[in-house]
PLY file of the C-alpha trace (Angstrom):
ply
format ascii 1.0
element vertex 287
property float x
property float y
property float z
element edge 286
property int vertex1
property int vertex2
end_header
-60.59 -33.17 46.22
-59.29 -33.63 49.65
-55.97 -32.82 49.98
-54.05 -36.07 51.67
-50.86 -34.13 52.13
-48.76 -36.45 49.73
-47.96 -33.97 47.35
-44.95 -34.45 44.79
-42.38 -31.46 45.53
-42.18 -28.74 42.33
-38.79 -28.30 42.03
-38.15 -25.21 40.31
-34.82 -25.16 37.59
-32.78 -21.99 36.70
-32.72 -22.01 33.54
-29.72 -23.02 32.43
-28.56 -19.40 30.25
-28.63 -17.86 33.69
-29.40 -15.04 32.14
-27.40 -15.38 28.81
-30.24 -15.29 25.83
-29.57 -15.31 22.09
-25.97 -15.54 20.00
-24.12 -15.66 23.29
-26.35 -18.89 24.52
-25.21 -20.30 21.31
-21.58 -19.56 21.72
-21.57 -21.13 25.48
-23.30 -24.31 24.61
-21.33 -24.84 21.36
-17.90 -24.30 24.01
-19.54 -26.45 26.75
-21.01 -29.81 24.41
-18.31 -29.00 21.44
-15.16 -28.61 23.52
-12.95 -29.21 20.24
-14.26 -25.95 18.35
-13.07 -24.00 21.28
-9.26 -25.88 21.05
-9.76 -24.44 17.30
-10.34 -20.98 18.44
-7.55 -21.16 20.98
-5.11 -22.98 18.54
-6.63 -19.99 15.70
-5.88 -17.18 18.34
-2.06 -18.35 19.44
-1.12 -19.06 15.64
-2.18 -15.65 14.58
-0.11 -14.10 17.70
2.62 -16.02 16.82
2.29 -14.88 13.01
1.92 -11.31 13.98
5.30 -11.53 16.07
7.22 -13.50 13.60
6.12 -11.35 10.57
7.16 -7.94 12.34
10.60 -9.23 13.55
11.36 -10.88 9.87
10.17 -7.70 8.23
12.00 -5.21 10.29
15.31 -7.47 9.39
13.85 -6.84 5.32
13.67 -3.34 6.02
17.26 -2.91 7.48
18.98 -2.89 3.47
16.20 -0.13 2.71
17.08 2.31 5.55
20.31 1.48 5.11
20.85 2.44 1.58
18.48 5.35 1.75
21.60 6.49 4.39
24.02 6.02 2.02
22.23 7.50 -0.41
21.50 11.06 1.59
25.02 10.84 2.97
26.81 11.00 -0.45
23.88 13.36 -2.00
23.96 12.04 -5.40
22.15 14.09 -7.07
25.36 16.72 -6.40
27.83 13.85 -8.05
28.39 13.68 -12.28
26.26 11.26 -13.44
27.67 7.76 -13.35
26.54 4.38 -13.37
27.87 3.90 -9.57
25.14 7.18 -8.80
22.62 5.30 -10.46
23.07 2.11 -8.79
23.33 3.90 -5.11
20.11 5.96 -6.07
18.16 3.13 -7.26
19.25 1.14 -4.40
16.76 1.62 -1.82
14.17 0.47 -4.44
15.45 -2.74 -5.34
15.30 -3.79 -1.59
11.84 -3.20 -1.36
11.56 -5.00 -4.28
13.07 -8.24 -2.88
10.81 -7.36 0.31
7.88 -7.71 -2.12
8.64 -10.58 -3.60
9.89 -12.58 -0.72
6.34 -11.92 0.70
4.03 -12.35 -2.32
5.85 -14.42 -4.79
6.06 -14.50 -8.72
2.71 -13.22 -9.01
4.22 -9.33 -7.82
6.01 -9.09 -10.97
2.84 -7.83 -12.32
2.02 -5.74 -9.64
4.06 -3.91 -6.90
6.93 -5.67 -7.25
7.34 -4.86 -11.15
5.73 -1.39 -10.49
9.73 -0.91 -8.15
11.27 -2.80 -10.38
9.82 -0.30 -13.20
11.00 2.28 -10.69
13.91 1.63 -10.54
14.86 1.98 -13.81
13.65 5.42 -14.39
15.75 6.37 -10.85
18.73 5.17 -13.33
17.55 7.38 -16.53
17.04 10.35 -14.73
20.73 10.32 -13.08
21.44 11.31 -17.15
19.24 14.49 -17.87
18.93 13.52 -21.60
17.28 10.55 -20.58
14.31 12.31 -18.92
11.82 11.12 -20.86
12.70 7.71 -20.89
12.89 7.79 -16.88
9.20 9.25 -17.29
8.18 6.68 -19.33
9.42 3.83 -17.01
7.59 5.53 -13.60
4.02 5.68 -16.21
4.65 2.39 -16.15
5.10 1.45 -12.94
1.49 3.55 -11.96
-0.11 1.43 -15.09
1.36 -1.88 -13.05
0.29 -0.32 -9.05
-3.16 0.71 -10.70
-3.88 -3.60 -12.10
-2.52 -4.57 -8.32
-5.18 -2.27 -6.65
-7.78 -3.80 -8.64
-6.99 -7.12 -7.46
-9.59 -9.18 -4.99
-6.85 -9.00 -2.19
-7.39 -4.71 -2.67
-11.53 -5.08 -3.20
-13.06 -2.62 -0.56
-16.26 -4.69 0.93
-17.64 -1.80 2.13
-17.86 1.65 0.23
-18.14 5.12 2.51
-19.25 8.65 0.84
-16.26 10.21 2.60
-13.68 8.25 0.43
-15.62 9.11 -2.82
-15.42 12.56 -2.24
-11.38 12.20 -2.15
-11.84 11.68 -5.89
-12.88 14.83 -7.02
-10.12 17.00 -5.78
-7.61 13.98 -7.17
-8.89 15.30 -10.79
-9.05 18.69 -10.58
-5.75 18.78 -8.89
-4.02 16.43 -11.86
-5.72 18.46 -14.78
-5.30 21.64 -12.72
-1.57 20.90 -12.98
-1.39 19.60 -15.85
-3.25 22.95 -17.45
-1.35 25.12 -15.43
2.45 23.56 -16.42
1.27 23.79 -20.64
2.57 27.42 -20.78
5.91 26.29 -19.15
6.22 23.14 -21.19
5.82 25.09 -24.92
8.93 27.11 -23.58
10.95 23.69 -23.65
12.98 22.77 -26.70
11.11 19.57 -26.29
8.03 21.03 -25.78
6.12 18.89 -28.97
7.31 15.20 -26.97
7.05 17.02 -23.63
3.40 18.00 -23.90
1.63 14.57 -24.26
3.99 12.63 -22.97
3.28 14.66 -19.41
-0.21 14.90 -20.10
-0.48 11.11 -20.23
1.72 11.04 -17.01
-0.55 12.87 -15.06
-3.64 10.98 -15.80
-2.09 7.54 -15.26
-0.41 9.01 -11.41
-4.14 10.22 -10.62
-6.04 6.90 -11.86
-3.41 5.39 -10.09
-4.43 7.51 -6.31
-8.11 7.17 -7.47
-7.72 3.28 -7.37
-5.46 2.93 -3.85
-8.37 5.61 -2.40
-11.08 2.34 -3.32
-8.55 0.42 -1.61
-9.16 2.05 1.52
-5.85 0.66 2.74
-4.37 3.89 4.69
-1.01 2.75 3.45
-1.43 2.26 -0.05
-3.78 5.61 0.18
-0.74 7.81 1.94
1.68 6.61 -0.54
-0.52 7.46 -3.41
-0.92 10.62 -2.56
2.97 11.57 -1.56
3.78 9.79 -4.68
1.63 12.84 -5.99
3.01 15.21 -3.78
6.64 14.16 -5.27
6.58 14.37 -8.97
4.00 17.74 -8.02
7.43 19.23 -6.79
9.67 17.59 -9.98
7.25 19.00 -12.44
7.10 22.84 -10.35
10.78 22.88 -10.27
11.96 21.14 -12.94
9.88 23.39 -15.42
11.10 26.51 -13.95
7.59 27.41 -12.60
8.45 28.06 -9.00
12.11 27.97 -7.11
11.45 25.72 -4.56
14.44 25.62 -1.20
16.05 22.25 -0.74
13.79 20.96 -3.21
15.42 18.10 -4.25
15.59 16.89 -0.66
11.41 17.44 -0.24
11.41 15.33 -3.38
13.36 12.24 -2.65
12.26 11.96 0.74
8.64 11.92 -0.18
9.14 9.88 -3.09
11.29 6.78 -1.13
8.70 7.44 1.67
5.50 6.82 -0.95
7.50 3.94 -2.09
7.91 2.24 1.16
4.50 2.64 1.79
2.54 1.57 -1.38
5.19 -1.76 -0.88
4.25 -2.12 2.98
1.04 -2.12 2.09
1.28 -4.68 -0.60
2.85 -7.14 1.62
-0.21 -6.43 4.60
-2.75 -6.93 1.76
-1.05 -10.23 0.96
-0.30 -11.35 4.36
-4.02 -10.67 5.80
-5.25 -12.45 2.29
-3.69 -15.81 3.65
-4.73 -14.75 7.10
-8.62 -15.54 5.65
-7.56 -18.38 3.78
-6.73 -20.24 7.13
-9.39 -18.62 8.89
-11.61 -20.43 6.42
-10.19 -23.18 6.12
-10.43 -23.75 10.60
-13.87 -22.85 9.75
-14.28 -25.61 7.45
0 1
1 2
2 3
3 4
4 5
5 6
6 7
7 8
8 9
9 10
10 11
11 12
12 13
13 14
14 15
15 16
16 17
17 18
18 19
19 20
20 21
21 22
22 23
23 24
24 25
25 26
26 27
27 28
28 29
29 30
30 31
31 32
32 33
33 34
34 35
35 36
36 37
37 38
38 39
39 40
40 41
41 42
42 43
43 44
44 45
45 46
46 47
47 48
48 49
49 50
50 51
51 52
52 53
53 54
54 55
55 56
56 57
57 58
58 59
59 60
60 61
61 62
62 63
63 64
64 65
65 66
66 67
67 68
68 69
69 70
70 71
71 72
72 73
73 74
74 75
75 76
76 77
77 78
78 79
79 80
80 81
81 82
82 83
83 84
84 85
85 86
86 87
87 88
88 89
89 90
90 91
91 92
92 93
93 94
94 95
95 96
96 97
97 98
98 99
99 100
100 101
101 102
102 103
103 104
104 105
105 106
106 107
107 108
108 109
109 110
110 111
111 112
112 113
113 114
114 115
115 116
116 117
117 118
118 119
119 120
120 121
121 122
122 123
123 124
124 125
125 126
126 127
127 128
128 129
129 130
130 131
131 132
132 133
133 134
134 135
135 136
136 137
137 138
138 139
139 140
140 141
141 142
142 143
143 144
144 145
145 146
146 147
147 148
148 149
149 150
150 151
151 152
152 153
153 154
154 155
155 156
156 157
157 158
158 159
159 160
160 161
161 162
162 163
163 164
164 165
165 166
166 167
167 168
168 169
169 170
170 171
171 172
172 173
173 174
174 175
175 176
176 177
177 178
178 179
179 180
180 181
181 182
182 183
183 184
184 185
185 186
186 187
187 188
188 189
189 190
190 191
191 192
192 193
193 194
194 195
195 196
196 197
197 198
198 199
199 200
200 201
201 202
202 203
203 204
204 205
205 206
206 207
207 208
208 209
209 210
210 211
211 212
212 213
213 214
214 215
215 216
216 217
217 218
218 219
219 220
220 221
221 222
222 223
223 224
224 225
225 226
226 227
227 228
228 229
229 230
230 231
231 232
232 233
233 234
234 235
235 236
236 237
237 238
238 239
239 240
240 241
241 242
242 243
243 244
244 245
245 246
246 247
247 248
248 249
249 250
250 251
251 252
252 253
253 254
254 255
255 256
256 257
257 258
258 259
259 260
260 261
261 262
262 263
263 264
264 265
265 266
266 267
267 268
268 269
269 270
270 271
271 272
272 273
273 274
274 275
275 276
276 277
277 278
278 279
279 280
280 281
281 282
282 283
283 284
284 285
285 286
């Protein structure tokens, strides 16, 4: 066919990704035709900022009775004073803060978990100001692991993922709990007390180390650390106490680590909580 020079002009489009192909294509024509999902994601973004801001200010303010009486506390040196009920109210003191830090955050439900776990705390800080009252102060702190070991098995605590490397933590957990606890029989037997001694620190141990085995699933670095000082604390009680090694300025090492481990495991209760809710209104923008 001739060709009669009437020809109608090919125009030739970019395409309209210029250049962007797949999930990002998606995400720019969902912000260019759905312009109210992206005031959502802005709104989303801003709110969590502003949570993130408010929530560290109010919580350092939470945190100023704990550092407080922990100062107190190291100033007057208790543990140097006759036992008294005004010692065991100063020593138990930093405790009960974190306590109302924990349950200002999460609520009623913390009585059965962290919160309850201090509160449980607490109480044995009081019985072991009185030296007869060791084993009751024991008994209170195998509580308190029982209560932290239920609150690391809740949903707001469930590891998604699982890695190798945190299994393998488990193993040296064990042997160093029944290592212990083998090596401190010999010692115990040499106690007048040795026949309640024996199982009651037997049971001890294996609640404190099902209690690190459980915030190692957590795979919460906070909750994990304060496990394990926890550990590291009543390792040093149990080597000194029981006349197995002499340990310098051990009573210092000891309280330090163990309101440090305390702090900790409670931080991390109120993060699990607060990024919890955190999903809950992610989901629910979603929705």
């Amino acid at each position: 066919m001739k060709n009669t020079g009437i020809h109608s002009p090919q125009r030739h489009y970019r395409s309209p990704s210029c250049g962007i192909r797949g999930p990002h294509l998606r995400t720019v024509c969902v912000l260019l035709f759905r312009p109210e999902q992206m005031m959502d994601i802005l709104e989303t973004s801003a709110f969590d900022r502003r949570q993130r801001r408010n929530t560290c200010g109010v919580l350092f303010l939470y945190l100023l009775p704990f550092f407080a009486s922990c100062t107190i506390y190291f100033y007057l040196w208790i543990p140097d004073s006759a036992p008294s009920v005004l010692a065991a109210g100063i020593k138990a003191a930093p405790i009960l803060s974190l306590v109302l830090l924990v349950f200002s955050y999460n609520g009623g439900r913390s009585l059965l978990g962290v919160a309850g776990g201090l509160l449980l705390s607490a109480g044995g800080d009081c019985c072991l100001i009185w030296p007869e009252l060791f084993i009751h102060g024991m008994s209170c702190f195998a509580l308190a692991h029982l209560l932290y070991s239920f609150s690391f098995m809740s949903s707001r605590y469930y590891a998604k993922s699982s890695s190798f490397s945190f299994y393998i933590l488990y193993l040296p957990l064990w042997l160093i709990g029944g290592g212990l606890y083998v090596y401190l029989v010999p010692f115990l037997w040499l106690d007048p007390e040795a026949d309640v001694l024996v199982p009651a620190i037997g049971g001890y141990v294996l609640l404190i180390v099902i209690m690190a085995t459980l915030a190692v699933r957590t795979r919460r670095p906070l909750v994990l650390l304060g496990s394990l000082v926890f550990m590291a604390s009543d390792l040093t009680i149990a080597l000194t106490k029981f006349n197995v090694f002499d340990i310098e300025y051990e009573r210092h090492i000891i309280m330090t680590t163990y309101y440090l481990a305390q702090l900790m495991i409670a931080l991390g209760d109120v993060k699990a909580v607060l990024e919890e809710d955190a999903d809950d209104i992610h989901k629910w923008k979603r929705s």
